[in-house]
KEROGU-478000 format. One record per residue (C-alpha): chain; x, y, z; residue in one letter. Coordinates in steps of 0.2 Angstrom, whole numbers. Each point is the difference from the previous one (the first is absolute). Layout:
% KEROGU-478000
[rec "A" [X Y Z] "A"],
...
***
This chain:
% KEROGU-478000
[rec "A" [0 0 0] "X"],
[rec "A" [8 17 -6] "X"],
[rec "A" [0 11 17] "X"],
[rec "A" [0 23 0] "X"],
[rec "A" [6 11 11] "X"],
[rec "A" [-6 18 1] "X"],
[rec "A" [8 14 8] "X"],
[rec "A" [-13 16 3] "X"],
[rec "A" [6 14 5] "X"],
[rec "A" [-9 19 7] "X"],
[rec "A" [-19 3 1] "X"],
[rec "A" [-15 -13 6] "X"],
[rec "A" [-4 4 -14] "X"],
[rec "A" [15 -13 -8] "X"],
[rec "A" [-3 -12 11] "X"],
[rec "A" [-18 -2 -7] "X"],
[rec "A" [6 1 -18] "X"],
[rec "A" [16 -13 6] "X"],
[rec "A" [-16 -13 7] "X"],
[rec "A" [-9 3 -14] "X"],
[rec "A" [14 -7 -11] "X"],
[rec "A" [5 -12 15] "X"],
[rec "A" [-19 -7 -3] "X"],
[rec "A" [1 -2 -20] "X"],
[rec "A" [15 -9 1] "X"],
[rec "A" [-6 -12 13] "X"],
[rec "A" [-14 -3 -11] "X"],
[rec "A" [12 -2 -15] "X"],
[rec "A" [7 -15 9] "X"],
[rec "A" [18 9 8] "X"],
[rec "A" [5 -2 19] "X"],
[rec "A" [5 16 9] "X"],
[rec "A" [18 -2 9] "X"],
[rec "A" [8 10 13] "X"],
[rec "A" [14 4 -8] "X"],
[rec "A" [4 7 -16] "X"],
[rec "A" [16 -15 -2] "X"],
[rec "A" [-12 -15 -1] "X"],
[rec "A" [-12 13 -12] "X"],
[rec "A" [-4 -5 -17] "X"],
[rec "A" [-8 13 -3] "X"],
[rec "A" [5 19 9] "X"],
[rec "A" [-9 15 1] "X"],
[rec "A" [5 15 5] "X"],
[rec "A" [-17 12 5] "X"],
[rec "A" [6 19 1] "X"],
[rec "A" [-4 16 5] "X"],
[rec "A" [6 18 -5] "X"],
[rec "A" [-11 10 10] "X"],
[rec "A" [17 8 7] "X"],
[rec "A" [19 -3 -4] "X"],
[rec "A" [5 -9 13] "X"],
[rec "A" [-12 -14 -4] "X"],
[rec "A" [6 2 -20] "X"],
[rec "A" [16 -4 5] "X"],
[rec "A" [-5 -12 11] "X"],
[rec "A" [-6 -8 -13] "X"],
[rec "A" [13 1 -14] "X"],
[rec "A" [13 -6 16] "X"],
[rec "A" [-13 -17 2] "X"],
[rec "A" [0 -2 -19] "X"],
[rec "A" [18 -2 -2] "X"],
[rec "A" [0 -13 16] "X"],
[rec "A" [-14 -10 -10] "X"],
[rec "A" [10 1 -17] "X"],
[rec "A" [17 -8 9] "X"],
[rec "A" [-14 -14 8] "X"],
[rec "A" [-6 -5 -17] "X"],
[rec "A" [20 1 -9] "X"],
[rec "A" [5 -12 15] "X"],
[rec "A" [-14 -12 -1] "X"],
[rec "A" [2 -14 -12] "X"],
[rec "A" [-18 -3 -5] "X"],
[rec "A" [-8 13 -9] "X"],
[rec "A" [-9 15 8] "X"],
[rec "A" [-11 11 -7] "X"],
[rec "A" [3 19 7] "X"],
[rec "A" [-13 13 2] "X"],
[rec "A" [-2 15 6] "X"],
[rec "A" [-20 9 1] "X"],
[rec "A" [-8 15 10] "X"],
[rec "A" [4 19 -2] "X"],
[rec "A" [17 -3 -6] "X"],
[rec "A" [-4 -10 -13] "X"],
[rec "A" [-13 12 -7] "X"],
[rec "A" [13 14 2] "X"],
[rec "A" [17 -4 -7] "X"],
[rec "A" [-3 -14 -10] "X"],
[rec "A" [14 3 -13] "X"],
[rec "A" [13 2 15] "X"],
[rec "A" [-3 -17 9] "X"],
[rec "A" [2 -6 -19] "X"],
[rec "A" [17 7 0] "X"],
[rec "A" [5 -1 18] "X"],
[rec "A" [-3 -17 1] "X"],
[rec "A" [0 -13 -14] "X"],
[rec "A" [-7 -16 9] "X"],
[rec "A" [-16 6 3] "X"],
[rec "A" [-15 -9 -9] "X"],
[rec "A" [-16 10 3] "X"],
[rec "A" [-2 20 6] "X"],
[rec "A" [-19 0 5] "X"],
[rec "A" [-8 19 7] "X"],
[rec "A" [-13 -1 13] "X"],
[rec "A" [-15 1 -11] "X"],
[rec "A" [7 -19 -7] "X"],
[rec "A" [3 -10 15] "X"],
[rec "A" [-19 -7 -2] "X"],
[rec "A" [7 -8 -17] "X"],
[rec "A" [16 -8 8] "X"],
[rec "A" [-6 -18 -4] "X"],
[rec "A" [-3 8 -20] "X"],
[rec "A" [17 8 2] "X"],
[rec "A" [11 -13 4] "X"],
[rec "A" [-10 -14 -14] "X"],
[rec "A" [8 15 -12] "X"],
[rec "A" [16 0 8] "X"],
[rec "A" [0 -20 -3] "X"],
[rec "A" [-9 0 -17] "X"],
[rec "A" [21 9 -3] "X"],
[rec "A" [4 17 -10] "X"],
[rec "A" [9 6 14] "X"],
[rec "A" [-4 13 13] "X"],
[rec "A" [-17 3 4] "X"],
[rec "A" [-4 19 2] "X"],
[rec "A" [-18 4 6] "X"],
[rec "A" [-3 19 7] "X"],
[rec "A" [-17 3 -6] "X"],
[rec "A" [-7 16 13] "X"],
[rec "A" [-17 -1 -5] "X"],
[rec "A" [1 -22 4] "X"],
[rec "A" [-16 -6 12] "X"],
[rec "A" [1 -1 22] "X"],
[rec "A" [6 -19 2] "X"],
[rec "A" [-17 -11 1] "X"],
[rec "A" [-6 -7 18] "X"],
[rec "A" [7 -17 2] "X"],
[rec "A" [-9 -14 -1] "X"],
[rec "A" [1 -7 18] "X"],
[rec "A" [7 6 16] "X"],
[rec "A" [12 -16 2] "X"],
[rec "A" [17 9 -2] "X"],
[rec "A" [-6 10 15] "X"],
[rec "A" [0 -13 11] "X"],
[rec "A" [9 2 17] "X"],
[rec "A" [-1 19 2] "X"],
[rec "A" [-11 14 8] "X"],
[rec "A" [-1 13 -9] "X"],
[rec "A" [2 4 -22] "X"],
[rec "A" [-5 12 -11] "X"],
[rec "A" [-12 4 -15] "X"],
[rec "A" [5 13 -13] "X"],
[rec "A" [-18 11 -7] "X"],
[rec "A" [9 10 -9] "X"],
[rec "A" [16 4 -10] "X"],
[rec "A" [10 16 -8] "X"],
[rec "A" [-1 17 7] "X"],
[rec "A" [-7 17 -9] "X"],
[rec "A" [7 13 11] "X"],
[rec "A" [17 4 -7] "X"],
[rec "A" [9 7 15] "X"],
[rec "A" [15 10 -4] "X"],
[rec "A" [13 -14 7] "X"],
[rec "A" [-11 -16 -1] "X"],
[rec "A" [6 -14 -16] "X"],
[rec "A" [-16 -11 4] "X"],
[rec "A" [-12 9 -13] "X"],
[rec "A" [14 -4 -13] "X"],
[rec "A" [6 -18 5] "X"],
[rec "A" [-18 -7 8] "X"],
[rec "A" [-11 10 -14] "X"],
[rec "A" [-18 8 3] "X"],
[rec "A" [-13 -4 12] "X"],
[rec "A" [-8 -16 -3] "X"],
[rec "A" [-14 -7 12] "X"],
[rec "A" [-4 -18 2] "X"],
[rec "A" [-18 -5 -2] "X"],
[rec "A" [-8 -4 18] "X"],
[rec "A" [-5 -17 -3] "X"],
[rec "A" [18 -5 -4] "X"],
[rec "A" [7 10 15] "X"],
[rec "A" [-14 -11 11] "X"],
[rec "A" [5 -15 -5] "X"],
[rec "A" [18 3 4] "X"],
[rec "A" [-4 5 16] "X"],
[rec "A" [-12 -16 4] "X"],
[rec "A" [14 -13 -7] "X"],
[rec "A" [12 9 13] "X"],
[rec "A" [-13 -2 13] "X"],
[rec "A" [-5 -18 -4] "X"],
[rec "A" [20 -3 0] "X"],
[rec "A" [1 5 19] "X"],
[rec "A" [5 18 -2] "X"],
[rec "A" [-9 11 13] "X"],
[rec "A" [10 17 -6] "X"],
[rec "A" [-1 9 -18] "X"],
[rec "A" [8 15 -5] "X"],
[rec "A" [-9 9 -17] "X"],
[rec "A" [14 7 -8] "X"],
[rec "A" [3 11 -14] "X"],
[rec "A" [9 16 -6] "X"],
[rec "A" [-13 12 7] "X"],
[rec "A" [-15 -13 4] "X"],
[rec "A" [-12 16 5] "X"],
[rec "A" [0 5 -18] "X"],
[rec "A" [-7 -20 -4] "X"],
[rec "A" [-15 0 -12] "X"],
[rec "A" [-10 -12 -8] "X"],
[rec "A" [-14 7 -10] "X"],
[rec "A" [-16 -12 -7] "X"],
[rec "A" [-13 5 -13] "X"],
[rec "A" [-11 10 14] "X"],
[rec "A" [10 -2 15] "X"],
[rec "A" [18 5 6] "X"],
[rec "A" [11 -8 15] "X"],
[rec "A" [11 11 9] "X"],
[rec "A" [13 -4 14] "X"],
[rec "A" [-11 1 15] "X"],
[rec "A" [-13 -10 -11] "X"],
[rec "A" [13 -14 -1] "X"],
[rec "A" [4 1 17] "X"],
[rec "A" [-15 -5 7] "X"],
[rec "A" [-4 -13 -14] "X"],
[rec "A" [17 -9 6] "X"],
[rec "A" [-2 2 18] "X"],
[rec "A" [-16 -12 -2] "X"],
[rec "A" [13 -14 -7] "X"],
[rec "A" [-3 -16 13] "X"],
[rec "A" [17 -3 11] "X"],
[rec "A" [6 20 -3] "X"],
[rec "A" [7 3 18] "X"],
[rec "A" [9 16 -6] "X"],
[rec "A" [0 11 -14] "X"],
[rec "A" [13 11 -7] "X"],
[rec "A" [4 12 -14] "X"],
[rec "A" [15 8 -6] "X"],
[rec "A" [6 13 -8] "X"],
[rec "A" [-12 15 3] "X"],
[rec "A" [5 18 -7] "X"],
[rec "A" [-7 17 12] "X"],
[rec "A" [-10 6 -14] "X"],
[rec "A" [-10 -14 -3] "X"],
[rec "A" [-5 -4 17] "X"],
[rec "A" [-17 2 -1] "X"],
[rec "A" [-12 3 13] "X"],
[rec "A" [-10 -18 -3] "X"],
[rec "A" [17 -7 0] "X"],
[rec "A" [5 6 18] "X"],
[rec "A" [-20 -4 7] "X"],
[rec "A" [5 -19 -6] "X"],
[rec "A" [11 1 17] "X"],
[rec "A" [-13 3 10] "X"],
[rec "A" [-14 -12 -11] "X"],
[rec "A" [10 -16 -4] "X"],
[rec "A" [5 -11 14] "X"],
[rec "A" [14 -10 -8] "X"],
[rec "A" [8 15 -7] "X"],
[rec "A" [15 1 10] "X"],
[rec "A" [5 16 9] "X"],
[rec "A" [17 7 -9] "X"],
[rec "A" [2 10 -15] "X"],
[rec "A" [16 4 -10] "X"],
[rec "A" [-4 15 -7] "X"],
[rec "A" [15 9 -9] "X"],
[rec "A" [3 19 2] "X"],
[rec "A" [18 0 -6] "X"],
[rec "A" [3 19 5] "X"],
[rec "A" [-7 12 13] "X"],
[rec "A" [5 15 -11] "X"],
[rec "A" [-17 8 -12] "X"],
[rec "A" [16 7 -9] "X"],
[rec "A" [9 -18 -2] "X"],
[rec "A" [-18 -7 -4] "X"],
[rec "A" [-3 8 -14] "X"],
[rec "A" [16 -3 -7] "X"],
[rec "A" [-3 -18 2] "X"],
[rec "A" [-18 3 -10] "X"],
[rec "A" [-8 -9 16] "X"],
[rec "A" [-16 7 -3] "X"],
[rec "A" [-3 6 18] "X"],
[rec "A" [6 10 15] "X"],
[rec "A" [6 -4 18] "X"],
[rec "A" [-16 7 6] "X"],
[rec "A" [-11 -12 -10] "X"],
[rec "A" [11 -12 6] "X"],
[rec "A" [-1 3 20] "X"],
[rec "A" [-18 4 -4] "X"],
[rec "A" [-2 -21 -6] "X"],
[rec "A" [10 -5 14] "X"],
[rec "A" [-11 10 13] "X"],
[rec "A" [-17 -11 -10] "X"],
[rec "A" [10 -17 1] "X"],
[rec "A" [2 3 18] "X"],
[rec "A" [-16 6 5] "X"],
[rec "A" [-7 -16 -10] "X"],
[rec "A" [10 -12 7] "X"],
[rec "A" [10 8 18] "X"],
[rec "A" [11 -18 -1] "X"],
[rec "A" [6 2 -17] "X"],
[rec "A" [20 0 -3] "X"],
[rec "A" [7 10 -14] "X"],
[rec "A" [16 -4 -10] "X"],
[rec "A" [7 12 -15] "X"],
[rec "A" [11 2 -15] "X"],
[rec "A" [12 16 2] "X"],
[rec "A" [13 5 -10] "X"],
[rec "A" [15 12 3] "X"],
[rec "A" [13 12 -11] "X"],
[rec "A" [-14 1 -15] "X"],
[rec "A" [7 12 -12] "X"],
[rec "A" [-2 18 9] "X"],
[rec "A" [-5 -5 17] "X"],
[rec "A" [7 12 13] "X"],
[rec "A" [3 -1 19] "X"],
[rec "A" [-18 10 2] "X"],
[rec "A" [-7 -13 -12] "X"],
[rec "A" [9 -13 11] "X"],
[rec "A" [-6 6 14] "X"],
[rec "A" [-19 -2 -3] "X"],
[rec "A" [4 -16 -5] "X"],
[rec "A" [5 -2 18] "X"],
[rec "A" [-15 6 7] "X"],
[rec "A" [-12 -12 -11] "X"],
[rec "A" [9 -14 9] "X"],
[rec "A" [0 7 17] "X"],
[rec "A" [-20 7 -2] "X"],
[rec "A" [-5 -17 -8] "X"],
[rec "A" [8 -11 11] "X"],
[rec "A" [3 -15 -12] "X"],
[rec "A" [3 -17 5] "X"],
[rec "A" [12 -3 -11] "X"],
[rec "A" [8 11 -18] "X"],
[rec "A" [8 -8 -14] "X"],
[rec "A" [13 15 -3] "X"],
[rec "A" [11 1 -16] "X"],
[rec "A" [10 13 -7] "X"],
[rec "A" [-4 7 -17] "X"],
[rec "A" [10 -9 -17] "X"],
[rec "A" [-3 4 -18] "X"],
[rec "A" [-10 -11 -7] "X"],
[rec "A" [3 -4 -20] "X"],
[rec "A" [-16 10 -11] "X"],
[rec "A" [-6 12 15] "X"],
[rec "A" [-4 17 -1] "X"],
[rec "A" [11 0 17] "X"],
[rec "A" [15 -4 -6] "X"],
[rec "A" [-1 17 -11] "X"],
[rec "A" [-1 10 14] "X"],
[rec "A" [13 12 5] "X"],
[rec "A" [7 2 19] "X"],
[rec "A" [4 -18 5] "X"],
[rec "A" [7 -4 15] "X"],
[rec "A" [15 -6 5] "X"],
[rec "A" [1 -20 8] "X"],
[rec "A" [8 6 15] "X"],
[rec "A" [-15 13 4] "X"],
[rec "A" [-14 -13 -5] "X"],
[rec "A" [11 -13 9] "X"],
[rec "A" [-2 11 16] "X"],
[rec "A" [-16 6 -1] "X"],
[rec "A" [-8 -20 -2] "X"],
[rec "A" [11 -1 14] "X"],
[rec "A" [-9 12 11] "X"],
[rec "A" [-16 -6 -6] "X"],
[rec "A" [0 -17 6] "X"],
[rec "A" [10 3 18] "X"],
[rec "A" [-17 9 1] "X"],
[rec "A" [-11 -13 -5] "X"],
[rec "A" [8 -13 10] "X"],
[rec "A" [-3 11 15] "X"],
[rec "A" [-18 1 -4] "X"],
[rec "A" [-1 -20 -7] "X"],
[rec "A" [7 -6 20] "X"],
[rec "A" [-8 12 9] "X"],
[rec "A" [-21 -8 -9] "X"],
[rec "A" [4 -17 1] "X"],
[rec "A" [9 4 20] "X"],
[rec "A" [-16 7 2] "X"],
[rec "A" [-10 -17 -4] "X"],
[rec "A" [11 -8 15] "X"],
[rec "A" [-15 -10 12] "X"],
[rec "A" [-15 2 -15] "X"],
[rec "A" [-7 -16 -8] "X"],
[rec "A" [-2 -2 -20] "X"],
[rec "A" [-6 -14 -10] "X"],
[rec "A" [15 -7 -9] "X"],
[rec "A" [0 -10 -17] "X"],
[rec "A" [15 -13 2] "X"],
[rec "A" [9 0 -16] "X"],
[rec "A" [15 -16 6] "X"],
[rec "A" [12 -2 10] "X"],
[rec "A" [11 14 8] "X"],
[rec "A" [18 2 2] "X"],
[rec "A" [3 -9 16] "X"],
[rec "A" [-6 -16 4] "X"],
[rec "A" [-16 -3 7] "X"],
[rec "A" [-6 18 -6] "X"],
[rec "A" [-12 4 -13] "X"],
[rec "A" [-3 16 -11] "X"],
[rec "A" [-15 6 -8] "X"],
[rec "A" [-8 20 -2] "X"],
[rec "A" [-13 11 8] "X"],
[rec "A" [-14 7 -10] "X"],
[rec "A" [12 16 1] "X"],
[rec "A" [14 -10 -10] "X"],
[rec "A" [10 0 15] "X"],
[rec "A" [9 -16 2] "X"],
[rec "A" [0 -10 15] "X"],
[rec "A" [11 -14 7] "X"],
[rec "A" [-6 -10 13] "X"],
[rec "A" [2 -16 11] "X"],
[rec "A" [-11 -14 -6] "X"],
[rec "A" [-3 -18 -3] "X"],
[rec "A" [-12 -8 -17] "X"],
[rec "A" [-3 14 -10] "X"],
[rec "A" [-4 -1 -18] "X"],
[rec "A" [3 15 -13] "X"],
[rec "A" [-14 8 -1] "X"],
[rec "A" [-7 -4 20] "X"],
[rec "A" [-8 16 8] "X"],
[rec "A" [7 3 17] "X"],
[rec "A" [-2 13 16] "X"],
[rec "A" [17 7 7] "X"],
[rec "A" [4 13 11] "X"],
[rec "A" [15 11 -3] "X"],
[rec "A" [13 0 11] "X"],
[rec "A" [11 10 -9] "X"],
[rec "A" [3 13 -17] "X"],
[rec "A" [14 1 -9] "X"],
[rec "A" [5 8 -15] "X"],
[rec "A" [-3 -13 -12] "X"],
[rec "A" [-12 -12 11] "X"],
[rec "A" [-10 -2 14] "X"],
[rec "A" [3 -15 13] "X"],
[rec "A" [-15 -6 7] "X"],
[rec "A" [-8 -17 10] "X"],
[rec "A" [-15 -10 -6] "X"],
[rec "A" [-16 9 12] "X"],
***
């Protein structure tokens, strides 16, 4: 039996596209492996969003080429995602062994692709932006074994921020039809998975229009939160200018929709904002936090900010500090600013230097580590229900997540991924909480 191996790297939104091809290849008759050595096939799943993980990905490309020139049986090499779709013609060039460069929009046809690959002619090159979402799996069986997954509604993005490659590499919006996200969600469900996350570039733009009736985000959020064995429901990524009103009521309406948000603002500056062509301002933002609060008071709030985008002053810095301290997020995934190929960003003039955006992310997240111990300190001696997701680090110790995302390691005997559990929190550290089953 020919075995794969798939390396995914950056956004959930990868590792749904990395099991959807995991899944046709299963099906295809292959065995996943655990190494790329005993692989004979290897994918490499990438992700451009930034530069650090474009490098990243070029660096794991050049590891999986000596792989396949060591091994004597023959390997097929490929590379798919944002990468793919971006600089085709360089992974050409930079590295001669590989036998298939697949964009996001293909990874659905993977099982088509690699028929072509065999049927010979040489390097199969498929970057089609305007291709279809990958189709719902037929069954949840590849699922087995774990607590939580994810369903994609939606691909591409049509807001063309000044720094942001997606629109270019990922294509325009594209919603999934409802009956096909349903179906995902209930062969997760019947596989034993209590936790789904709804993922897509900006999922409060999803819409699905019928002759005579239209689906909107809030719409689909209800319709899913019916699903039979849905413990907790999830969706990422939300964009501050879509949030609607409806949207934030679901908090307080839907019982299974878990209480966290990750809600990008990537500057606190109005000047920076507009720069970036976000399409809203800092007050509009605070104003959706206040509404997410007062919907649901034991929500937690993570973010994307970035730092050093082209122009940004101290004083711009300095709101951006005082977002963070007036919101009081959970967490932030904080990043400085890089060019990215094709964006109107990159044209811009007044860059900043490495060492000033290098100090300034610095700053940023010895703040937010402040604020991140200080919440979960604060959850020391209070009682959450916990989703166990395996085993923890130490023996005898489990791990699984609060409804918050918060995860949790505690002392336990029997569990099963996917077990509901009462612990009390003994205490919060910067990463985790440490708790006891109640």
């Amino acid at each position: 039996m020919k075995t794969f191996f798939i390396y995914t790297m950056g956004c959930q939104m990868n590792v749904y596209d990395s099991d959807s091809m995991a899944q046709e290849l299963v099906k295809k008759g292959l065995k996943p492996v655990e190494a790329p050595e005993h692989a004979d096939i290897i994918l490499v799943n990438t992700c451009t969003v930034r530069e650090k993980p474009a490098q990243k990905a070029f660096s794991s490309l050049g590891r999986m080429s000596e792989i396949k020139k060591r091994r004597k049986a023959p390997v097929i090499l490929g590379v798919t995602g944002c990468l793919a779709q971006e600089k085709p013609e360089e992974l050409k060039r930079r590295f001669p062994s590989l036998d298939l460069i697949a964009g996001p929009r293909e990874v659905g046809r993977i099982s088509a692709l690699l028929d072509r690959l065999e049927a010979g002619g040489g390097c199969v090159v498929a970057t089609d932006p305007g291709g279809p979402p990958p189709p719902a799996p037929v069954d949840g069986s590849y699922f087995q074994g774990r607590s939580a997954g994810y369903v994609s509604i939606m691909e591409g993005c049509n807001n063309f921020c000044t720094y942001c490659i997606v629109p270019y590499v990922r294509g325009r919006e594209l919603s999934r039809s409802p009956s096909d996200i349903l179906q995902e969600v209930r062969n997760l469900t019947e596989a034993g998975l209590r936790d789904v996350t709804l993922l897509g570039q900006n999922v409060n733009s999803y819409r699905w229009i019928e002759p005579g009736h239209t689906l909107d985000f809030p719409d689909l959020l209800r319709a899913v939160s019916t699903v039979p064995g849905l413990c907790r429901l999830r969706f990422t990524t939300s964009h501050p200018k879509d949030l609607s009103d409806a949207l934030i009521a679901c908090f307080g309406s839907l019982e299974v929709l878990a209480p966290h948000i990750h809600l990008p603002f990537q500057a606190g500056s109005n000047r920076i904002l507009r720069r970036m062509a976000r399409g809203y301002s800092r007050e509009h933002y605070l104003s959706r936090i206040e509404a997410l609060r007062s919907a649901r008071p034991d929500i937690a709030m993570t973010s994307d900010v970035m730092v050093g985008f082209p122009g940004e002053t101290d004083e711009d810095f300095s709101r951006t500090l005082d977002l963070v301290e007036r919101v009081r997020f959970d967490g932030l995934f904080s990043f400085k600013y890089s060019d990215r190929n094709g964006t109107p960003a990159t044209r811009m003039q007044n860059k900043l230097s490495e060492d000033v955006k290098s100090r300034r992310l610095a700053e940023l997240q010895t703040l937010q580590k402040e604020i991140t111990r200080s919440i979960n300190q604060s959850l020391a001696g209070l009682e959450f229900e916990v989703l166990v997701e395996g085993r923890g680090k130490r023996p005898g110790q489990y791990s699984g997540r609060t409804g918050t995302n918060k995860i949790v390691n505690f002392a336990g005997h029997g569990l099963e991924p996917g077990d509901l559990v009462r612990v009390l929190i003994r205490r919060g550290y910067l990463n985790s909480l440490l708790g006891d089953l109640a």
